[in-house]
DOROTOR-828869 format. One line per 10 residues: their letters; for each residue x, y, z of C-alpha. Coordinates in Angstrom, 3 decimals. Last residue first. Example, Ala and Ser with C-alpha at 12.3 -4.5 7.8 and 13.67 -1.06 7.14 Angstrom:
// DOROTOR-828869
SA> 13.670 -1.060 7.140  12.300 -4.500 7.800 .
END
This chain:
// DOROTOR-828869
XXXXXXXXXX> 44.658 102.033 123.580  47.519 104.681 123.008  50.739 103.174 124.516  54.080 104.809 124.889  54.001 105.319 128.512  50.333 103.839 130.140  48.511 107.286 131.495  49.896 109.149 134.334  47.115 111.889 135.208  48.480 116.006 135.687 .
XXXXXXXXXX> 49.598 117.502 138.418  49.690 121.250 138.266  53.680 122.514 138.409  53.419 124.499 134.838  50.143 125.837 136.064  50.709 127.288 139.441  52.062 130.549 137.965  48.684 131.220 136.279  46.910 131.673 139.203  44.177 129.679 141.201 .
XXXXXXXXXX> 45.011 125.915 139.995  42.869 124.058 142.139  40.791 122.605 138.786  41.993 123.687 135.452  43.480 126.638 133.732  40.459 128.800 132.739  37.967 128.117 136.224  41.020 128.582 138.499  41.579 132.458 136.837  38.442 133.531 138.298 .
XXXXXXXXXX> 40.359 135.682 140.651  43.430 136.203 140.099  44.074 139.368 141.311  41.040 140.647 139.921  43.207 143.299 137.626  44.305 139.908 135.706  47.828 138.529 135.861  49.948 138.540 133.556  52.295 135.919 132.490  56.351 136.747 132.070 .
XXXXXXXXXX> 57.623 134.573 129.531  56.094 136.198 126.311  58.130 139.790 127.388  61.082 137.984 127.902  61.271 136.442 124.789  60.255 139.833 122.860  63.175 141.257 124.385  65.642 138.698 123.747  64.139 138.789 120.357  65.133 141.841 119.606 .
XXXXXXXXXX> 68.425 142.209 121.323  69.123 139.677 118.712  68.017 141.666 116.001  70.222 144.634 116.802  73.355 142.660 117.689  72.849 140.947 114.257  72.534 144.521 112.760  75.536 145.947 114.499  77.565 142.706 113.570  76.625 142.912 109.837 .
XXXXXXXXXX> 77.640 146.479 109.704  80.974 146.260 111.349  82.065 142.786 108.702  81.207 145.188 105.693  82.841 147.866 106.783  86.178 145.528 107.827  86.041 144.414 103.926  85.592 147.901 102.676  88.691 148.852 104.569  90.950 145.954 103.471 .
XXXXXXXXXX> 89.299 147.136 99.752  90.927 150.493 100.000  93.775 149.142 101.395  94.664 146.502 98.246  93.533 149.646 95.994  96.050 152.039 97.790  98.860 149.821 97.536  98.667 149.118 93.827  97.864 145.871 92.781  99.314 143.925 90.633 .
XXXXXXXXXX> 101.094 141.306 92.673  104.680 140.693 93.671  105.590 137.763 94.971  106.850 136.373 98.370  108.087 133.109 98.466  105.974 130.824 99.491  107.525 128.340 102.173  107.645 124.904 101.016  104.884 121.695 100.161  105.950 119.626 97.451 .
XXXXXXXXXX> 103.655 119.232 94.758  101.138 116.395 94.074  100.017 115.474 90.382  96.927 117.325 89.190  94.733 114.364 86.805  96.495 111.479 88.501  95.928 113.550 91.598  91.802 113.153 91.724  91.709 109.275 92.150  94.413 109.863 95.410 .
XXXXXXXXXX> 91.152 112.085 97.156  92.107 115.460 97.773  93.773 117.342 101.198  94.762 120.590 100.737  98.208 122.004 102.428  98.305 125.470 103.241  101.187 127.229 102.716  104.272 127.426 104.949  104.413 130.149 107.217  106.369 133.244 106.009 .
XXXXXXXXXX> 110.479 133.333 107.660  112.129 131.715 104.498  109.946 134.003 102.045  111.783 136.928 103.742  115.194 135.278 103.432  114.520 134.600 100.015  113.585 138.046 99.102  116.878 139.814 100.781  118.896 139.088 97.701  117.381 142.353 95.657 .
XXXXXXXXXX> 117.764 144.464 98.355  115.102 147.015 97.942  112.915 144.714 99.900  108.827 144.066 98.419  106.565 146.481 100.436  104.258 144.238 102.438  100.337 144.635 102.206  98.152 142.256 104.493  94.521 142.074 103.798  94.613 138.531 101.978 .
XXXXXXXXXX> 98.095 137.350 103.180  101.710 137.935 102.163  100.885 140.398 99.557  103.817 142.361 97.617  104.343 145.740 96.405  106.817 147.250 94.003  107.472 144.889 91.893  104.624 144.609 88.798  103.094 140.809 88.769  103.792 137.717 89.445 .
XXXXXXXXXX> 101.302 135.003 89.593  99.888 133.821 92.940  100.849 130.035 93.240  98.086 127.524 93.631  97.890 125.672 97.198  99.931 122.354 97.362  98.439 119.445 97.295  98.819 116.553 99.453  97.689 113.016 98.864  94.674 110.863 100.235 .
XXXXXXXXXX> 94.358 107.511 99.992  91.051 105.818 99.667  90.540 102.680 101.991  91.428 99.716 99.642  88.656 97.517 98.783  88.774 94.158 100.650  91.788 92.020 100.838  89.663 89.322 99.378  92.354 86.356 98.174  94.768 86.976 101.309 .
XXXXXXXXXX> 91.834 87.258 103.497  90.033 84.560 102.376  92.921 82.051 103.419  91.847 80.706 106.281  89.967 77.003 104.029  87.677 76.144 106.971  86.067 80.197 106.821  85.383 78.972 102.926  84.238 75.667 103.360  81.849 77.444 106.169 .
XXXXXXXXXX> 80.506 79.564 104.182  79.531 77.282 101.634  77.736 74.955 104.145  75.922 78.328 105.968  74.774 79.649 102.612  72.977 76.496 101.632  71.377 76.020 105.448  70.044 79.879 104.282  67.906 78.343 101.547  69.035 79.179 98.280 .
XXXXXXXXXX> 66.865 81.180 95.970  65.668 78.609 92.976  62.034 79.320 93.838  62.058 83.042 94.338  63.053 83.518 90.335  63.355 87.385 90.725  66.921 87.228 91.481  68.739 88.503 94.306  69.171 85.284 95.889  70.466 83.095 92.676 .
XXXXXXXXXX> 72.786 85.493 91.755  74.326 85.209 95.563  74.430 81.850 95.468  76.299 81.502 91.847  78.973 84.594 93.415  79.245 82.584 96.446  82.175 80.721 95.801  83.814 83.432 94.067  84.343 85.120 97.120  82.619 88.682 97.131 .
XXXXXXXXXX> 84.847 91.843 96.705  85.287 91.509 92.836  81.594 90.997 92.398  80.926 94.851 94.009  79.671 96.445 90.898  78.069 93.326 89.235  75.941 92.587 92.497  73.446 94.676 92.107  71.118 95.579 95.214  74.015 97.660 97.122 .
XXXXXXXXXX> 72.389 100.334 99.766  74.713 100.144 102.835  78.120 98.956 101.384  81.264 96.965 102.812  80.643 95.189 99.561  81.029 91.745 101.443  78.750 92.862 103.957  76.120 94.201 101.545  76.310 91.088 99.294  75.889 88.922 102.539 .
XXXXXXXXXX> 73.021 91.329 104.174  70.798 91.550 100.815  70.988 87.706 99.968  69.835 87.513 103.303  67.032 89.896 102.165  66.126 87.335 99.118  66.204 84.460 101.362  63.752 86.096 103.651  61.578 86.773 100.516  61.528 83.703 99.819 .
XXXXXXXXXX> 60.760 82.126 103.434  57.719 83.995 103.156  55.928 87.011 104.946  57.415 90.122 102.053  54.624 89.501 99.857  55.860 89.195 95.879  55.494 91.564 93.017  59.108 91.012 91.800  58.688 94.675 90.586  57.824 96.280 93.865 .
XXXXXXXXXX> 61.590 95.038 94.995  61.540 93.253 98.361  62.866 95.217 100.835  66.170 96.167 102.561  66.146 99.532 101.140  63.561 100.963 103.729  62.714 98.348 106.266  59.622 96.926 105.699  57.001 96.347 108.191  54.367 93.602 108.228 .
XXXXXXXXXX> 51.172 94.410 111.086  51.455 92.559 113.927  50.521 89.188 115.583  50.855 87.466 112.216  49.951 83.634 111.200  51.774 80.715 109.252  53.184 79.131 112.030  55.022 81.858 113.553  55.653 85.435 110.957  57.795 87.352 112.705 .
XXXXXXXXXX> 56.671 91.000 114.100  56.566 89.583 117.996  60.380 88.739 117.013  61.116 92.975 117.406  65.073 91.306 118.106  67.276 88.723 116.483  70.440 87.608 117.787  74.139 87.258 116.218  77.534 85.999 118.211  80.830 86.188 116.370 .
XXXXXXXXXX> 83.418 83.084 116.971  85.434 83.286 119.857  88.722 84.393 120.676  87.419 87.421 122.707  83.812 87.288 121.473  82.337 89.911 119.493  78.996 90.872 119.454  76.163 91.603 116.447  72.374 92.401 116.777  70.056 92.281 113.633 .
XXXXXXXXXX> 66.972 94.163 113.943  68.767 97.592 113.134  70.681 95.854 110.060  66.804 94.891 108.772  65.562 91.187 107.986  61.897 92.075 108.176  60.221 88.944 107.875  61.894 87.009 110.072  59.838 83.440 108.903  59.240 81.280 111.554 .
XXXXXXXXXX> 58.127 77.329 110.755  60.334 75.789 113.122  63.442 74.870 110.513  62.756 78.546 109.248  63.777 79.862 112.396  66.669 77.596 112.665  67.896 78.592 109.480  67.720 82.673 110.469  70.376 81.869 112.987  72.893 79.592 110.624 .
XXXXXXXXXX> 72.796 82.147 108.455  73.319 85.019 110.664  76.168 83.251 112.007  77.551 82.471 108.626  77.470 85.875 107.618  79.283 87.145 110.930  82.155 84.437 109.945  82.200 85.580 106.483  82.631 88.990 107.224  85.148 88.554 110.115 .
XXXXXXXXXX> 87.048 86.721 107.413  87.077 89.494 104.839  88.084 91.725 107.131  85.900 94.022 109.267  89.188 94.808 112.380  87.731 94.649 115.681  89.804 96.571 118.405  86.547 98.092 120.045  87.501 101.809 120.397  85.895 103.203 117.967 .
XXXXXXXXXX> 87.855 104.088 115.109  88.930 100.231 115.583  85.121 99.501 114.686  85.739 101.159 111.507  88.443 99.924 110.133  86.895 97.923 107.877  85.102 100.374 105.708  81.289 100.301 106.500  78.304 97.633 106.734  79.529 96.686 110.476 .
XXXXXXXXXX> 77.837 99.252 112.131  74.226 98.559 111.041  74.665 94.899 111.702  74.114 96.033 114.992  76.109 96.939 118.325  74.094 98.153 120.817  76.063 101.216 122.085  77.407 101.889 125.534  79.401 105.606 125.820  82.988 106.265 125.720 .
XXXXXXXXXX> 83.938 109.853 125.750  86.465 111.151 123.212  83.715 114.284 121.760  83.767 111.709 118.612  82.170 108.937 120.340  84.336 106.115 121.521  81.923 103.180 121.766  81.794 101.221 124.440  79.913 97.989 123.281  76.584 96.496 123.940 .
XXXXXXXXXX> 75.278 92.581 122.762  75.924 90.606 125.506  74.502 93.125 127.802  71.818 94.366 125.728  70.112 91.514 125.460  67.211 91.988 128.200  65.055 88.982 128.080  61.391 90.228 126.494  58.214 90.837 127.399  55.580 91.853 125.319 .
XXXXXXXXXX> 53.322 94.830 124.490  49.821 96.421 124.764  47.634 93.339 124.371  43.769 94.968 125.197  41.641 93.658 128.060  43.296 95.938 130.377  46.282 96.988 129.440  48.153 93.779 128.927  51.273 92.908 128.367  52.247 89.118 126.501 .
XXXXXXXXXX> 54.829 87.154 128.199  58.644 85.850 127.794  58.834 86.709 123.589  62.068 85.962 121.521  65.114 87.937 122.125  66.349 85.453 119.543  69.150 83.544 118.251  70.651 82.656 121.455  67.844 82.109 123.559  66.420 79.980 120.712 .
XXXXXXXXXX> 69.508 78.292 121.141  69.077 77.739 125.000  65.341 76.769 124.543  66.443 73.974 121.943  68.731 72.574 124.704  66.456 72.160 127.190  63.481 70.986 125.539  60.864 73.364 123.869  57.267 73.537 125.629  58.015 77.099 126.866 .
XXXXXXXXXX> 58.774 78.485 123.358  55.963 77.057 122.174  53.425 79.118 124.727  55.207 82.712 124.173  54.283 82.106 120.379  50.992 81.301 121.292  50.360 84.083 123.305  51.450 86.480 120.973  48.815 84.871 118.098  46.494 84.869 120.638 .
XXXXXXXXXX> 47.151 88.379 121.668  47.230 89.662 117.734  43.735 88.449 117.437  42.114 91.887 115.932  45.209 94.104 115.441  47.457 95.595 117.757  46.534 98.633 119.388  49.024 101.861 119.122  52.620 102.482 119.669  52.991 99.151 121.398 .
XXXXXXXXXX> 55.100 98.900 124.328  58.061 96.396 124.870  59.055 95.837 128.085  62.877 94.414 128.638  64.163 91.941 131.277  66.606 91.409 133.579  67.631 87.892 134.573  66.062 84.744 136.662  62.744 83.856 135.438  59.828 85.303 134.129 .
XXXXXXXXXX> 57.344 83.624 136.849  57.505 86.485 139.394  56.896 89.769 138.381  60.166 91.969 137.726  59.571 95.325 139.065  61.223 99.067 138.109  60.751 97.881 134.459  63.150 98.547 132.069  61.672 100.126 128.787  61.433 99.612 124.700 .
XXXXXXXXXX> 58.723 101.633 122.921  56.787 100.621 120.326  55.803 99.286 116.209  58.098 101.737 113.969  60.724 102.618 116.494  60.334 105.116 119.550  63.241 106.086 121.303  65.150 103.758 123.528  65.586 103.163 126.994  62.345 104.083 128.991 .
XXXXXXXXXX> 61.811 103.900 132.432  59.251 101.789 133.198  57.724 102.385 137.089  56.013 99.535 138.674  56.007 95.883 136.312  52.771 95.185 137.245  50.785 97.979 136.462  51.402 96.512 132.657  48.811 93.310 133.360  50.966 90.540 132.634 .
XXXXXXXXXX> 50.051 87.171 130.269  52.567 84.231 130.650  52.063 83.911 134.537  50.932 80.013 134.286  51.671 77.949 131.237  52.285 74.597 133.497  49.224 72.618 132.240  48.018 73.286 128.435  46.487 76.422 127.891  44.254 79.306 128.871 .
XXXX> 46.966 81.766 130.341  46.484 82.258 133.995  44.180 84.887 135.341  45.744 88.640 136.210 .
END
């Protein structure tokens, strides 16, 4: 593959795809590609695993100069403005190639700074990217998961001021973000440090004023259609960040007004975070504006004693309605169940004493103003209306019912077992086969070689 057309020392920065051997994909397909881990690292990419990123389809006209450009600055940047690009964004290593066409990039592989065990619901703990996807919820919700963060107020700020002060050194070299998304925002937690925060899908950004790909909006984290304004500026990425810090103080996924969340966001912010949702792009504050009010606010420790955060909603116990008494005589304990009442008239209590206690019924705390909560006791039993022979007769209806619908589910499924046998078993022609070749492809000669007939390996994930 020849060098990249550039000043001196830009060798290697364009990579035909058959050079990275065997990618084995690790995550499904998003709007633009694929991500995969390549069996082979070429040389020139430096130390460090890295990440192929496939294109769905063909970029547009130009898109590899624009790539290669971006690939190009980031190799001219000193020392020290390399490692915080590093930090803030998986930006682009090289540009893939598939042939003449730009199928992809190359990336440094993030994931482990930025993965977590999570403890999935089954118990098992599996690794997750951690985005700004996760923290958008109640603030316990990390601890429900094993990682021992709690989303206070101060964990808030401090994760908005990161993403501030990350999306301010784009714009300080001429990058816009674009499409400022929880999913393209990754999050990690230090022990005893400060939150970390990195950008991913860069090749998307907007560098110097030009495109490599096609703009994509995130749904509900785009520029309202009534502000009539392109979503490539450094307006509308101060509108979106506007977005994130409303939405992280709200602990809320789909706010866009402020009013109903105001009491959760400090009140020195409310004034910035007017200005950022408002139609007036000109007056939005930059996101160095954010960052210096942030700060004074993480320097001051006592947000979480003025923000507490909403409270989580408290549930309350309710017990279940009482049957109402009826004629003595007979009694039900549970639906189907018929209990003579005791002749004894003290034996009830003991009776009731030895029935499990009755179900309890959770309800949120806003609801039990309205139905105040009851202790919880073994029912007594009570006598109902019914006469013995009614409470039987529909017992017996009840257990129809349930036989019938069993036969006929039996019935159907024997069905379709049948019918799912009979599609699975080919058949084979009264030739023996012969012929057969010529309908299913070359060297296959019966219709049980098909499913194992090789077939060509085209590029994964990429349709040039």
């Amino acid at each position: 593959m020849s060098a990249v057309v550039g000043p001196a020392g830009l060798e290697r920065r364009v990579l035909g795809v058959e050079e990275f051997g065997e990618l084995v994909p690790i995550s499904r397909f998003g709007g633009q590609g694929r991500a995969y881990r390549p069996s082979v690292v070429p040389a020139g990419l430096g130390s460090g695993p890295v990440v192929v990123k496939l294109y769905r389809r063909s970029p547009p006209a130009g898109a590899d100069r624009v790539l290669v450009e971006m690939v190009a600055w980031s190799h001219l940047l000193d020392a020290d403005l390399r490692r915080a690009l590093d930090r803030t964004a998986a930006w682009p290593l090289a540009v893939v190639r598939h042939g003449s066409i730009a199928a992809g990039i190359v990336m440094r592989d993030v994931s482990g700074r930025f993965s977590a065990p999570f403890v999935m619901p089954s118990g098992r703990r599996e690794p997750v990217l951690l985005t700004l996807e996760h923290l958008l919820g109640s603030d316990s919700f990390l601890q429900t998961r094993g990682l021992g963060v709690r989303l206070d107020t101060f964990t808030r700020a401090e994760v908005a001021e990161r993403i501030c002060d990350a999306l301010a050194f784009l714009h300080r070299h001429a990058i816009v973000a674009s499409d400022i998304a929880p999913n393209n925002l990754l999050v990690a937690f230090g022990v005893g440090d400060e939150p970390e925060v990195c950008f991913i899908d860069c090749d998307s950004m907007v560098f110097h004023g030009r495109q490599a790909l096609v703009s994509v909006q995130t749904g509900d984290w785009d520029i309202p259609p009534a502000f009539g304004e392109p979503p490539s500026t450094r307006a509308a990425d101060a509108y979106k960040l506007g977005l994130v810090i409303l939405r992280l103080f709200a602990r809320s996924h789909d706010a866009r007004a402020a009013g109903p969340f105001m009491q959760h966001v400090p009140a020195e912010l409310r004034g910035l975070l007017a200005r950022a949702l408002a139609p007036d792009a000109v007056n939005r504050p930059p996101a160095g504006e954010w960052q210096r009010a942030l700060r004074g606010l993480l320097a001051e420790g006592r947000l979480n004693e003025r923000y507490p955060g909403p409270a989580p909603a408290r549930m309350v116990v309710r017990a279940a309605p009482r049957v109402a008494p009826a004629a003595p005589g007979v009694v039900r304990a549970a639906p189907g169940v018929v209990r003579a009442a005791p002749a004894v008239a003290g034996a009830a209590p003991a009776v009731g004493a030895a029935l499990p206690a009755a179900h309890s019924v959770a309800v949120p705390a806003a609801r039990s103003a309205a139905a105040p909560a009851r202790a919880v006791g073994p029912r007594p039993i009570v006598p109902t209306a019914w006469s013995g022979s009614q409470v039987s007769g529909a017992a017996w209806l009840r257990r129809a019912v349930a036989v019938a619908w069993v036969v006929a589910g039996a019935a159907v499924l024997v069905l379709l077992l049948s019918r799912l046998f009979a599609a699975a078993i080919p058949t084979v022609p009264s030739d023996g086969g012969a012929g057969v070749g010529s309908q299913l492809g070359p060297g296959v000669t019966s219709p049980y070689d098909y499913q194992y007939y090789p077939r060509s390996r085209a590029v994964p994930g990429f349709v040039p």
